[in-house]
N, CA, C and O atoms as CSV, one atom per row, in Angstrom:
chain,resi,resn,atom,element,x,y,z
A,1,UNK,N,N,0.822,-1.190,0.000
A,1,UNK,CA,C,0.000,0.000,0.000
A,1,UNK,C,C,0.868,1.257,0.000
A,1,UNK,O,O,0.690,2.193,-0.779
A,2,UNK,N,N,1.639,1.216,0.755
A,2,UNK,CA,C,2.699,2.156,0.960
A,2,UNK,C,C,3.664,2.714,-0.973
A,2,UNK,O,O,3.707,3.815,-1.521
A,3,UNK,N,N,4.081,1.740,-1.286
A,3,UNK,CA,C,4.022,1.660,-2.237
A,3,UNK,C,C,3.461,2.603,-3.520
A,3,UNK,O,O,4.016,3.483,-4.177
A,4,UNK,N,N,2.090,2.011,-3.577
A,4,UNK,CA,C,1.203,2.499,-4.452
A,4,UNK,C,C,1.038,4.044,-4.207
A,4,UNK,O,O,0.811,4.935,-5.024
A,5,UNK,N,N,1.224,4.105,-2.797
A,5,UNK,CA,C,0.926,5.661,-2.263
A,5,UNK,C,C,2.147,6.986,-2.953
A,5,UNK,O,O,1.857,8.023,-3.548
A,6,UNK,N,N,3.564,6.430,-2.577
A,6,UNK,CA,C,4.665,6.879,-3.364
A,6,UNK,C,C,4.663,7.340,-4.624
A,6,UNK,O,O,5.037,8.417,-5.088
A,7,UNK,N,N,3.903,5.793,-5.424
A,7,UNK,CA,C,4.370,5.947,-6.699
A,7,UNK,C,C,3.159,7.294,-6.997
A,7,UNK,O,O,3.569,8.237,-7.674
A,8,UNK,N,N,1.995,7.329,-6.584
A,8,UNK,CA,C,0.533,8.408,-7.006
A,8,UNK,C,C,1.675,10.000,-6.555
A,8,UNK,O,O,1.553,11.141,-7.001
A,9,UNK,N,N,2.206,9.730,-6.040
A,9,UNK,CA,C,3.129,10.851,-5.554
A,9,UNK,C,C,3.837,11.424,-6.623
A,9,UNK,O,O,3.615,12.538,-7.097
A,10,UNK,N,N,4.714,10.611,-6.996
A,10,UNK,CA,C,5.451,10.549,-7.816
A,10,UNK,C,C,5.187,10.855,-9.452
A,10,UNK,O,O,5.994,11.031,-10.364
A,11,UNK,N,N,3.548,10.843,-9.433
A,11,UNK,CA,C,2.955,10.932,-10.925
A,11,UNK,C,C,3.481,12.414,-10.910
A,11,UNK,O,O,3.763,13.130,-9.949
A,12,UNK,N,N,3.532,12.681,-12.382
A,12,UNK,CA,C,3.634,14.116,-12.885
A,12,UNK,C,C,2.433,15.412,-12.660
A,12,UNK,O,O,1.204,15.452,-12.619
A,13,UNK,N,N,3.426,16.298,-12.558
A,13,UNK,CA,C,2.451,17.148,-12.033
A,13,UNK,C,C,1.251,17.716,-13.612
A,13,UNK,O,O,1.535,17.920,-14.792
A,14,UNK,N,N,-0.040,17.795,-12.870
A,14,UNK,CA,C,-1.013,18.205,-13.980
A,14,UNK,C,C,-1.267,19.291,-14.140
A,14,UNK,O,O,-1.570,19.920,-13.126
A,15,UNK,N,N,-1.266,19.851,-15.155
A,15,UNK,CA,C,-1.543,20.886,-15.883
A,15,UNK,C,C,-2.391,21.983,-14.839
A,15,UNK,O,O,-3.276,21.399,-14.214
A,16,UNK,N,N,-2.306,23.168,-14.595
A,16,UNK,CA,C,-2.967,24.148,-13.827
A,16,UNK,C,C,-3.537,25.253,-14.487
A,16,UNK,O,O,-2.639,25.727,-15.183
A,17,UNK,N,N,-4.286,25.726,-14.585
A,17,UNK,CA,C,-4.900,27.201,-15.021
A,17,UNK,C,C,-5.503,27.776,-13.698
A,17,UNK,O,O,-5.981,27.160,-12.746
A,18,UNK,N,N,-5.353,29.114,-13.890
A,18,UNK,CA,C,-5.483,29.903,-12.428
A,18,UNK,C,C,-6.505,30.825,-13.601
A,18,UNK,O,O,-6.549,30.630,-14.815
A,19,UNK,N,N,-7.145,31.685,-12.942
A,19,UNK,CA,C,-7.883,33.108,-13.053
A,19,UNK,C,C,-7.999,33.810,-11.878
A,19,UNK,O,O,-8.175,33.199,-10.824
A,20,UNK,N,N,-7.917,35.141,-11.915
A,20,UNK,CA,C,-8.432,36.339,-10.483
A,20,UNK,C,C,-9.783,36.141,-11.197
A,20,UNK,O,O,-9.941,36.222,-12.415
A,21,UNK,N,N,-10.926,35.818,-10.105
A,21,UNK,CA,C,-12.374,35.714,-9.517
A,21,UNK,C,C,-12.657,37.641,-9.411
A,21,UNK,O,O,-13.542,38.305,-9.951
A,22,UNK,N,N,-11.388,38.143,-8.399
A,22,UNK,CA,C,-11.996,39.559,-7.799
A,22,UNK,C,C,-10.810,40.125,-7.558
A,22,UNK,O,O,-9.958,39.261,-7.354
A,23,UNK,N,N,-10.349,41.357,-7.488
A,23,UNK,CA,C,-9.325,42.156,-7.065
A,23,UNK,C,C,-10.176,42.926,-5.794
A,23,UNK,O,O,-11.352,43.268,-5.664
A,24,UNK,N,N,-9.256,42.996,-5.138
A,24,UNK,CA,C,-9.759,43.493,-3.869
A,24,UNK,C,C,-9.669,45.252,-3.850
A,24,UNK,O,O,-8.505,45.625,-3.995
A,25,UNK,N,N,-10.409,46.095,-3.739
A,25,UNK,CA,C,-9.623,47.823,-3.389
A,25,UNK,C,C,-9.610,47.786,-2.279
A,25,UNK,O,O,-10.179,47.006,-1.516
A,26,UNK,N,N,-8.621,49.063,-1.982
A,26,UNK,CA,C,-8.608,49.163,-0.848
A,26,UNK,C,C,-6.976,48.804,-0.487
A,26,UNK,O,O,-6.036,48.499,-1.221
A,27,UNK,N,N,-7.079,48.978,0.939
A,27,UNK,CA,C,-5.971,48.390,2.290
A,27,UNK,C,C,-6.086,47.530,2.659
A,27,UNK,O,O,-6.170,47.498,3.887
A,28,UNK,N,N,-6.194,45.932,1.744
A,28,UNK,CA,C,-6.171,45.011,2.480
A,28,UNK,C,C,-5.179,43.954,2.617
A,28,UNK,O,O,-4.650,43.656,1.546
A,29,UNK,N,N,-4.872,43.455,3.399
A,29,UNK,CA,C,-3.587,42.364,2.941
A,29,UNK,C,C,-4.084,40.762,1.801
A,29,UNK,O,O,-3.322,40.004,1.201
A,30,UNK,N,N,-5.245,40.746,1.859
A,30,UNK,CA,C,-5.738,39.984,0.689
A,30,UNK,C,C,-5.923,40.944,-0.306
A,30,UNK,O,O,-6.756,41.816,-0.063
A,31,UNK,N,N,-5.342,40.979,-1.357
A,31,UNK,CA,C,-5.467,41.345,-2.722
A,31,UNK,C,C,-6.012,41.261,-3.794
A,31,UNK,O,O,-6.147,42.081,-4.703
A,32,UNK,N,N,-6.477,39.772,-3.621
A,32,UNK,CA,C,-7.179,39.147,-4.749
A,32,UNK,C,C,-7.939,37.673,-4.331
A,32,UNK,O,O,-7.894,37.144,-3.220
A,33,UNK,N,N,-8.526,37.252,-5.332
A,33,UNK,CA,C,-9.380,35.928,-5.109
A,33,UNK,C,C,-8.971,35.291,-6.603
A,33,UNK,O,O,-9.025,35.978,-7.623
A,34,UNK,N,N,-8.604,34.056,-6.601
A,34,UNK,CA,C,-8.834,33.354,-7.740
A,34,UNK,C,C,-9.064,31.982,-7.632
A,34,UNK,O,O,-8.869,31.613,-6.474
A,35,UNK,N,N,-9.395,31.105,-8.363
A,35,UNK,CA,C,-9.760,30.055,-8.692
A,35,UNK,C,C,-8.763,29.021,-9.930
A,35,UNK,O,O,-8.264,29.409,-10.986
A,36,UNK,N,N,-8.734,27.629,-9.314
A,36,UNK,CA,C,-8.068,27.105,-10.515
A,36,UNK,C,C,-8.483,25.896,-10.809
A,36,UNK,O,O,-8.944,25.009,-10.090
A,37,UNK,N,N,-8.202,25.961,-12.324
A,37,UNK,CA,C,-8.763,24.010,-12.467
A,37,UNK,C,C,-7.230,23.306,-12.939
A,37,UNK,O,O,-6.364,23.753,-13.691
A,38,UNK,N,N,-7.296,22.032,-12.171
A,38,UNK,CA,C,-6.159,21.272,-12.298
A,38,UNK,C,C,-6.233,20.107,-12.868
A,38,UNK,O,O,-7.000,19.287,-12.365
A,39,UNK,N,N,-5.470,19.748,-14.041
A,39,UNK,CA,C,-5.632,18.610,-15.058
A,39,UNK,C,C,-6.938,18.393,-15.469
A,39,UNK,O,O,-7.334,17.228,-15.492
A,40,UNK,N,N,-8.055,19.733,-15.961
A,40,UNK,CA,C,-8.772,19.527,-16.679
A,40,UNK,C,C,-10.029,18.835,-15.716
A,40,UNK,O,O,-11.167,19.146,-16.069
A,41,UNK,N,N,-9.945,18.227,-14.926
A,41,UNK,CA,C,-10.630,17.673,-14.048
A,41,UNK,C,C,-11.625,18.160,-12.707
A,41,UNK,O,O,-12.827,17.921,-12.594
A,42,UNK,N,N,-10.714,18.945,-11.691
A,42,UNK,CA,C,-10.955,19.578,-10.953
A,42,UNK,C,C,-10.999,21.085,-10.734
A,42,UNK,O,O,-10.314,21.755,-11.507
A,43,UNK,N,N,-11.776,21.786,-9.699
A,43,UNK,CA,C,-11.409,23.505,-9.617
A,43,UNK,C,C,-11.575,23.088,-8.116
A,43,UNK,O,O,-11.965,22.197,-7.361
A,44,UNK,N,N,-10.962,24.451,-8.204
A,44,UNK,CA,C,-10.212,24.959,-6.444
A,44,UNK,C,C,-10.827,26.346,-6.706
A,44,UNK,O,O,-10.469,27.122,-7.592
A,45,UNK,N,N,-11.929,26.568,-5.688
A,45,UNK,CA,C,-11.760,28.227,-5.834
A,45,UNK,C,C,-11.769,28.676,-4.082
A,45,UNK,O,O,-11.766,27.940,-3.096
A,46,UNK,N,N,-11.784,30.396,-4.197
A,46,UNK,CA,C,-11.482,30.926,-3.205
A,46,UNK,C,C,-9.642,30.758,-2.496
A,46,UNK,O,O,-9.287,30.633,-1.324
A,47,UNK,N,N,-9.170,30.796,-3.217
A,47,UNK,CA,C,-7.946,30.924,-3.356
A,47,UNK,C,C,-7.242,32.543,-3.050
A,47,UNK,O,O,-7.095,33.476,-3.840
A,48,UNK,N,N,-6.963,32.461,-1.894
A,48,UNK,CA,C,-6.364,34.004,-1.530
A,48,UNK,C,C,-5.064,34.794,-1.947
A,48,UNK,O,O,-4.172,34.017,-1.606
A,49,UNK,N,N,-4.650,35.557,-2.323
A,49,UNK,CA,C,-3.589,36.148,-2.971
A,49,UNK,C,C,-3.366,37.087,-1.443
A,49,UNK,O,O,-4.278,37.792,-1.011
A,50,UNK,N,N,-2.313,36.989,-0.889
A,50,UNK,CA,C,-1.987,38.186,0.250
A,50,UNK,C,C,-0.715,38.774,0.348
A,50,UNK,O,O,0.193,37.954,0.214
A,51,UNK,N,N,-0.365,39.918,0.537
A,51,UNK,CA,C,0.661,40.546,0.700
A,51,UNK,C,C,0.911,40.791,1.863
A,51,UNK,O,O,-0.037,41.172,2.549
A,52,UNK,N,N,2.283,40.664,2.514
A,52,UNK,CA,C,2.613,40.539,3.939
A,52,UNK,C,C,4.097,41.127,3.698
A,52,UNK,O,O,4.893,41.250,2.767
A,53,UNK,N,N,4.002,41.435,5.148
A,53,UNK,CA,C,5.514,42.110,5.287
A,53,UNK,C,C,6.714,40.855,4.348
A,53,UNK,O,O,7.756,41.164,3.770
A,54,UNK,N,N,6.201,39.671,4.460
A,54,UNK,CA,C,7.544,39.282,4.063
A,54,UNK,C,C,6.936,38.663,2.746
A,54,UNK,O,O,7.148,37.467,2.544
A,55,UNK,N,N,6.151,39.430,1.780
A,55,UNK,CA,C,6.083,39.278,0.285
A,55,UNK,C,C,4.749,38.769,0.726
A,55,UNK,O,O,4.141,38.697,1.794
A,56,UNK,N,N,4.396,38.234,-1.330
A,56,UNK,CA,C,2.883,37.672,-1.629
A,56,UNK,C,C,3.379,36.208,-1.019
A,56,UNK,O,O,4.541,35.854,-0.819
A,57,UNK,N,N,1.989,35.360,-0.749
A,57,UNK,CA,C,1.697,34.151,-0.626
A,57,UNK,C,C,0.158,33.732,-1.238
A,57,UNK,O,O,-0.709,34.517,-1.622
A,58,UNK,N,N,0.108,32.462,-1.210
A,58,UNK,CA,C,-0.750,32.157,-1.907
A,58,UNK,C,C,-1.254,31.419,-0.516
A,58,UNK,O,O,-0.486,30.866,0.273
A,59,UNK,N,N,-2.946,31.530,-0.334
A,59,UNK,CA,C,-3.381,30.698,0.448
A,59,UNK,C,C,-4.413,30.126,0.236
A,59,UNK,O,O,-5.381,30.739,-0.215
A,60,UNK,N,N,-4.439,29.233,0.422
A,60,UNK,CA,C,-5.473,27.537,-0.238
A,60,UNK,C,C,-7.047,28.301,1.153
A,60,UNK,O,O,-7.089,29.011,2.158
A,61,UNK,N,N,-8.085,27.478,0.205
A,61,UNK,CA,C,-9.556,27.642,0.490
A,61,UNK,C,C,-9.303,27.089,1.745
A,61,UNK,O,O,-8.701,26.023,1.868
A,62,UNK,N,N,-9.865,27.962,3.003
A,62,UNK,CA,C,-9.610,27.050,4.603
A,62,UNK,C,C,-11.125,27.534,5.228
A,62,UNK,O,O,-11.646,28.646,5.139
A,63,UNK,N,N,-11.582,26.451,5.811
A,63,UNK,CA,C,-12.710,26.250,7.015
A,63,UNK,C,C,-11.893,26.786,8.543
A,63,UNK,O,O,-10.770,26.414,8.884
A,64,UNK,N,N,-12.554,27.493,9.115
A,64,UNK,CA,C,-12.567,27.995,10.637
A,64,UNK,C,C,-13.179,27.178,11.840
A,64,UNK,O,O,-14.293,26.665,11.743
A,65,UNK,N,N,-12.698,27.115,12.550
A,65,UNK,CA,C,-13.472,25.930,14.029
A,65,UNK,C,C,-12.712,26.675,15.170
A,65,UNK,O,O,-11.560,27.087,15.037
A,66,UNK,N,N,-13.443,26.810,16.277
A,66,UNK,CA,C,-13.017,27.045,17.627
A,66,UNK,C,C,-12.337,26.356,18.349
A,66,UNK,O,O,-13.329,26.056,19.013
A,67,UNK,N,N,-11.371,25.698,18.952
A,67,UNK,CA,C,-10.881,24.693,20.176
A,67,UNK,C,C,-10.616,25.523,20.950
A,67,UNK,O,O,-9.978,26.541,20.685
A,68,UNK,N,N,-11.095,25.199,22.099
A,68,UNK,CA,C,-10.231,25.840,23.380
A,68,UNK,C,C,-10.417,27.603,23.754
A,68,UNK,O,O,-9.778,28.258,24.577
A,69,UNK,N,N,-11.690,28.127,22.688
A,69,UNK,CA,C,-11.550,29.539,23.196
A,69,UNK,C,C,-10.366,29.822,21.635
A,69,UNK,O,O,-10.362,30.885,21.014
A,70,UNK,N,N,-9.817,29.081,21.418
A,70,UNK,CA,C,-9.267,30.148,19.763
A,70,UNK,C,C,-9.489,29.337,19.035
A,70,UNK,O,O,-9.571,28.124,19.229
A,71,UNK,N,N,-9.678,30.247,17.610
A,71,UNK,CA,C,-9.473,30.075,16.821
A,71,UNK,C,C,-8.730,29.090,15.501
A,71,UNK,O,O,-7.499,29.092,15.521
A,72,UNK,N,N,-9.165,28.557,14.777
A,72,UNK,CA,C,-7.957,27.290,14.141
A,72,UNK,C,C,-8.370,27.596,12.828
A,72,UNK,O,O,-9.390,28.279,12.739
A,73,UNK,N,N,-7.827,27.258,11.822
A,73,UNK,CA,C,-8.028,26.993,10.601
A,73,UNK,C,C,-7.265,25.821,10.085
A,73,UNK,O,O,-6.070,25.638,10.317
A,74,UNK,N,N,-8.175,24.881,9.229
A,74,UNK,CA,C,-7.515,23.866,8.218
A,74,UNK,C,C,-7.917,24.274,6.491
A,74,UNK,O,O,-8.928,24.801,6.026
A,75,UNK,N,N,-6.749,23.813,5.873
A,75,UNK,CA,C,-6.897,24.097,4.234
A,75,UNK,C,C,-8.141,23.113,3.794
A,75,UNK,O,O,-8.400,22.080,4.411
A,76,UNK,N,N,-8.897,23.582,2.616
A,76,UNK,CA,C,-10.116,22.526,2.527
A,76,UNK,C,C,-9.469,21.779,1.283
A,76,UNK,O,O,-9.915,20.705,0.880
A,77,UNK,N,N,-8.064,22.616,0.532
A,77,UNK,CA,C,-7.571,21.890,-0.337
A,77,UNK,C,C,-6.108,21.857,-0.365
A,77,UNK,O,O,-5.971,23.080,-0.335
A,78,UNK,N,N,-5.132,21.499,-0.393
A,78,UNK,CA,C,-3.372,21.617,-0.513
A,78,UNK,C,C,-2.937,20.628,-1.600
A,78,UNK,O,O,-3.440,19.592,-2.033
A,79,UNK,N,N,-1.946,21.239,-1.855
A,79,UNK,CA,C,-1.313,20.061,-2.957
A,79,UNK,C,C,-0.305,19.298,-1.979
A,79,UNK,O,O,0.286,19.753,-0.999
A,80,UNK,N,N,-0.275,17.987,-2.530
A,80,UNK,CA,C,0.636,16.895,-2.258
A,80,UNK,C,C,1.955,17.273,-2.122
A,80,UNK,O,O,2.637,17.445,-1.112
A,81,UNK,N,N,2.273,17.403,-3.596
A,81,UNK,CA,C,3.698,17.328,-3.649
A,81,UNK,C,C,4.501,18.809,-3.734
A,81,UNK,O,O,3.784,19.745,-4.087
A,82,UNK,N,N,5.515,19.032,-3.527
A,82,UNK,CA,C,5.875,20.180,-3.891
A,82,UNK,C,C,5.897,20.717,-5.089
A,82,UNK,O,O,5.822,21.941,-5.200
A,83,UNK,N,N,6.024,19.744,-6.390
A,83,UNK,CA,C,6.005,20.476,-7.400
A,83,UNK,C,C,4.728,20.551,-7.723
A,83,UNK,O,O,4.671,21.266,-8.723
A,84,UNK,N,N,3.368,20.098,-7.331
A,84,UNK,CA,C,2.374,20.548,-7.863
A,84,UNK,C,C,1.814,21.963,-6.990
A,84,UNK,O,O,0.951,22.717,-7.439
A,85,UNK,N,N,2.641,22.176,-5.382
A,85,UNK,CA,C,2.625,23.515,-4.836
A,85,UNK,C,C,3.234,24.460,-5.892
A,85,UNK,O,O,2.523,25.278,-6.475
A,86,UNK,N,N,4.006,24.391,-6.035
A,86,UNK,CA,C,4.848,25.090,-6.971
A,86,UNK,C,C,4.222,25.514,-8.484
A,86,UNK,O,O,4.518,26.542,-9.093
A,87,UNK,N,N,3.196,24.369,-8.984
A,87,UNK,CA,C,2.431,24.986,-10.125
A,87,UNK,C,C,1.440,25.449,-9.917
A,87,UNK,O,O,1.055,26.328,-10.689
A,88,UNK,N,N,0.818,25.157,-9.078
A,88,UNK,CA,C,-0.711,26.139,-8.572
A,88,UNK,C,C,-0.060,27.454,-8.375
A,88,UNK,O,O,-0.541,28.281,-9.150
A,89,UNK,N,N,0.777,27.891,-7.683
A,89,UNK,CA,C,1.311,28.992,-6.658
A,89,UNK,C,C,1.577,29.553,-8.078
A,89,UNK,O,O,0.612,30.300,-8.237
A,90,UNK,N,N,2.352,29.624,-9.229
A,90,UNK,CA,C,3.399,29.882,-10.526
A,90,UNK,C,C,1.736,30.744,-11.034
A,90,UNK,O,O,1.498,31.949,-10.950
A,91,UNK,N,N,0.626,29.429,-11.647
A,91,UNK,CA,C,-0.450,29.838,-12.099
A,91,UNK,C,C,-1.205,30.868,-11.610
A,91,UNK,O,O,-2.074,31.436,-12.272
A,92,UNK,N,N,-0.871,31.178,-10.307
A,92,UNK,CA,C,-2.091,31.845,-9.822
A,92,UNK,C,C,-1.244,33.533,-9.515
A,92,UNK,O,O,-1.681,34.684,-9.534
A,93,UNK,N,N,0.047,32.982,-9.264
A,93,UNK,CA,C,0.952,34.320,-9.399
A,93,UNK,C,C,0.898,35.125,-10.853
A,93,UNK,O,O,0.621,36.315,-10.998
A,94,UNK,N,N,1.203,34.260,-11.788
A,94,UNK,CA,C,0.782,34.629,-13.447
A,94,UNK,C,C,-0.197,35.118,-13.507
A,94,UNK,O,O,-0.102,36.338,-13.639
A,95,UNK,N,N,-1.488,34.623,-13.461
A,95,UNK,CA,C,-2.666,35.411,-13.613
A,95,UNK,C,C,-2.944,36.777,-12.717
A,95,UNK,O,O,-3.675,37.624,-13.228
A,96,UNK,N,N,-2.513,36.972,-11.693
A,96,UNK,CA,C,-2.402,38.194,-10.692
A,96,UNK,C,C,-1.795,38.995,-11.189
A,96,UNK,O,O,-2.099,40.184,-11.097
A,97,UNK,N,N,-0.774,38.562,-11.849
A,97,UNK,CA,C,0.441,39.574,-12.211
A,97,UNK,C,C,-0.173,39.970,-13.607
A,97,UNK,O,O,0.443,40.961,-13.999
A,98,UNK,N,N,-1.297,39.535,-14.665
A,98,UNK,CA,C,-1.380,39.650,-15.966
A,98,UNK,C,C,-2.712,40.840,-15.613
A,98,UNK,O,O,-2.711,42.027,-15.941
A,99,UNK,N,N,-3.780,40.108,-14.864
A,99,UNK,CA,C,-5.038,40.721,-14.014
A,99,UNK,C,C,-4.712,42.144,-13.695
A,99,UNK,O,O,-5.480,43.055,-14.004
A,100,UNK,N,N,-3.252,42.393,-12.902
A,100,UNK,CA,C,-2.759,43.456,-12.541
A,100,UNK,C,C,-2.470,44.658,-13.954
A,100,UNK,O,O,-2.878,45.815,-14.057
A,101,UNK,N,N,-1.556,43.782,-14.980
A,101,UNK,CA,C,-1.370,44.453,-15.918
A,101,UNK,C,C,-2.447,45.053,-16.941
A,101,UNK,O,O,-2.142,46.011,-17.652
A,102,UNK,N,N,-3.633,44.501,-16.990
A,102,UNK,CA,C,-5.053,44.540,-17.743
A,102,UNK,C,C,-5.383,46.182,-17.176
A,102,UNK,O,O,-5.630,47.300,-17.627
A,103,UNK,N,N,-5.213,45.519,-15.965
A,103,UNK,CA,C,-6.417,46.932,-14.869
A,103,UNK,C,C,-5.563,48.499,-15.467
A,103,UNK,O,O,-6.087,49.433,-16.075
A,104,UNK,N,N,-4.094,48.346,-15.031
A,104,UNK,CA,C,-3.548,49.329,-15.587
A,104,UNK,C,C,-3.117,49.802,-16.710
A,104,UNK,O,O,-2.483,50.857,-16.700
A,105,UNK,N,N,-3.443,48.939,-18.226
A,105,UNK,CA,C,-3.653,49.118,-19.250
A,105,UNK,C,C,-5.417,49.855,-19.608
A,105,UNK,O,O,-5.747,50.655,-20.483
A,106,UNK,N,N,-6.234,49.195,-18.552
A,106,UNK,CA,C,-7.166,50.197,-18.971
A,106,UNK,C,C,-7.436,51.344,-18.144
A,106,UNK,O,O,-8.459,51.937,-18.486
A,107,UNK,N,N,-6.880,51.794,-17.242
A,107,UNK,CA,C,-6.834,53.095,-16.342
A,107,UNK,C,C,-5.849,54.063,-17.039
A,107,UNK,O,O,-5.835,55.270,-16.799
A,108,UNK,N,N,-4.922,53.373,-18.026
A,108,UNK,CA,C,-3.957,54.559,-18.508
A,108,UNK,C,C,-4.836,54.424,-20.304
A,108,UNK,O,O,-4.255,55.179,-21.083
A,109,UNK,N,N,-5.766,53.819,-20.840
A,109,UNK,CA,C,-6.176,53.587,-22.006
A,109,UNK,C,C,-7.649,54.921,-21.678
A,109,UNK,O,O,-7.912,55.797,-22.501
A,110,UNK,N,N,-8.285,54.781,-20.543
A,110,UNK,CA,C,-9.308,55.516,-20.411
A,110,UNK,C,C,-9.174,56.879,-20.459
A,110,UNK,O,O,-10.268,57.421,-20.619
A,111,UNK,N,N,-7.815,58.002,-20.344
A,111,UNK,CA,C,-8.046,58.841,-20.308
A,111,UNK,C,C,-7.865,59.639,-22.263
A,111,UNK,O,O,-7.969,60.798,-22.662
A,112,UNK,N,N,-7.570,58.327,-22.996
A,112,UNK,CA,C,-7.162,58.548,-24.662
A,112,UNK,C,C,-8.474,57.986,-25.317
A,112,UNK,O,O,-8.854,58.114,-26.481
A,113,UNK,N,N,-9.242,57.137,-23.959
A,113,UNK,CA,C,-10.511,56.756,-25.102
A,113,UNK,C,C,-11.288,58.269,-24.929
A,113,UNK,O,O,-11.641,58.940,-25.899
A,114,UNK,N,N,-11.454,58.606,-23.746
A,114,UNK,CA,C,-12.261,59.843,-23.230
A,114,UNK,C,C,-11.800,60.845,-24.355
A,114,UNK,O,O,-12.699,61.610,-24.707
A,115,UNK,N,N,-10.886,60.965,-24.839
A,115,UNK,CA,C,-10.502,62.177,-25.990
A,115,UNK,C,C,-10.899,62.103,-27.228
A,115,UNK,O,O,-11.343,62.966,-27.985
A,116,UNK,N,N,-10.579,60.322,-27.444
A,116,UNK,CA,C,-10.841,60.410,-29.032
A,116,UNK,C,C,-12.373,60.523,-29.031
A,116,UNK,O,O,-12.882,61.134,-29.970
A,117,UNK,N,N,-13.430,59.823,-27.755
A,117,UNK,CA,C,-14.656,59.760,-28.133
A,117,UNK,C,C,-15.195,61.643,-28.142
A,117,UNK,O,O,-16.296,61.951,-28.598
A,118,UNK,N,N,-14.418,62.491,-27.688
A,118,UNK,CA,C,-15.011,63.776,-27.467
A,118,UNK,C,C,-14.559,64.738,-28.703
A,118,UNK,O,O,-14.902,65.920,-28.742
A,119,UNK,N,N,-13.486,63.917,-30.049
A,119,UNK,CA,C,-13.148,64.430,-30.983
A,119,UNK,C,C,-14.114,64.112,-31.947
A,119,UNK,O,O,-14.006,64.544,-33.095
């Protein structure tokens, strides 16, 4: 069993596509929301984009529960292996970073559409 478990490990990592769901305004340390489907098969959404003193991270969809008077959280999804951390995290950084570039292609495009439409 042990075995079999390794080798499912060991399969290649599947294909990822990410999208931003929502950009956040504002002051918040979540930035964004996106969603991804992995090998065509599955989606993951609610996927957090956050900025923190020590850079972005990516944080997986998590459920909240009380023990003890605090607070806990568990992920409702994580990847296995590291390299399939590594392609979710890549995908979802890409799309943030493209999402990002869109917004400010049309905030610097709006003040040349506003002209030509008033010519």
């Amino acid at each position: 069993m042990a075995t079999a478990k390794k080798k499912q490990q060991e399969a290649t990592t599947p294909q990822v596509e990410a999208r931003i769901d929502r950009l956040m305004d504002g002051d918040f340390k979540t930035k964004a929301f996106a969603s991804a489907t992995i090998g065509g098969a599955f989606a993951v959404h609610g996927i957090r984009i956050i900025e923190s003193d020590k850079g972005r991270f990516i944080s997986m969809p998590q459920d909240s529960y009380k023990k003890n008077g605090e607070t806990k959280y568990n992920d409702t999804f994580h990847a296995i292996t590291a390299e399939a951390r590594n392609a979710l995290v890549d995908a979802v950084n890409d799309a943030y970073e493209q999402k990002l570039q869109e917004q400010q292609e049309q905030k610097g495009a709006a003040p040349d559409q506003a002209m030509s439409q008033q010519m």
